[in-house]
N, C-alpha and C positions, 0 to 999 in steps of 0.2 A: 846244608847246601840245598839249594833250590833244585827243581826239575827242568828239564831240558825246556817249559815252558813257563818259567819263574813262577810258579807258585805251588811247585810241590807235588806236581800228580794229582793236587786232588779237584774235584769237582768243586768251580769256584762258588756255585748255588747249592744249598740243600735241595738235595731229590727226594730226604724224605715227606717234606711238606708241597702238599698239591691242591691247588686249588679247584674245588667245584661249584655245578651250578644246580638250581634247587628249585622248581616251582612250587610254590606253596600259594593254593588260593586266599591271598587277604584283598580283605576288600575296603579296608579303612585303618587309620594309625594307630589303634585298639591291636589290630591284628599283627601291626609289624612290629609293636610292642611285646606280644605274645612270643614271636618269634626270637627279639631279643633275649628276654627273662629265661628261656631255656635256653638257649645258647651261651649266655653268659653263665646258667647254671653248670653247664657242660664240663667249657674253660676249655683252654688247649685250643681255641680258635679264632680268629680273626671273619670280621665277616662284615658284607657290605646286603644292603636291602635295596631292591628296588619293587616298592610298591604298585607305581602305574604298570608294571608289564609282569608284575607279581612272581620276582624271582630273587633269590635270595643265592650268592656269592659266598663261598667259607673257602678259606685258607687253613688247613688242618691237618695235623697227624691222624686223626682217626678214621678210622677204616669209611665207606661209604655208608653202611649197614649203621652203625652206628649215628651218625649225621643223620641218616631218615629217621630212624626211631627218635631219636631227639625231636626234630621235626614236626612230626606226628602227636609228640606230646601236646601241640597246638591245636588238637579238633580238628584243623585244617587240609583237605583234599591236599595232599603231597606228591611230589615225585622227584624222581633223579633226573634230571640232563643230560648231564653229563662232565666229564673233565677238561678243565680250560687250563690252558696253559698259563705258570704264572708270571706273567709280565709286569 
C-alpha cells in the first residue's frame, strides 16, 4: 500500500545524485576534449561543457574532491563553483 501521498514515503528524485558547476580554463575544443577523456575515464557521471564561458556542469555520485582531482588531470587552471540544483 501506498503512502499517505501515493508513492511510498519516499523521496520521488535521488538526493544522492547532485549536480555541480566547475570552471576549468579551456580555451579551444582540444581542451573541452581533454575534459571529456577523463571524465569519461571516471564514469559514474553525466556532464554538460560549456566552452565560451568555460564551465563545465557534472551530475554525479562522487564527492566534490574527487570531480576536481579528475578535473585537474587536464593541466587546466580549475575550480569548484559550486552546487546547482538539479532541474
Amino acid at each position: 500500500m501506498c503512502g499517505p501521498f501515493g508513492w511510498g514515503g519516499f523521496e520521488p528524485t535521488s538526493s544522492r545524485e547532485k549536480k555541480h558547476e566547475f570552471f576549468v580554463d579551456m580555451t579551444c575544443e582540444g581542451c573541452s576534449k581533454a575534459v571529456t577523456r577523463v571524465l569519461d575515464r571516471l564514469g559514474g557521471v553525466q556532464f554538460d561543457i560549456d566552452l565560451p564561458n568555460k564551465k563545465v556542469f557534472i551530475d554525479s555520485e562522487h564527492n566534490v574532491d574527487t570531480l576536481l582531482e579528475t578535473l585537474k588531470k587536464t593541466g587546466k587552471n580549475t575550480s569548484y563553483l559550486g552546487e546547482k540544483s538539479a532541474q
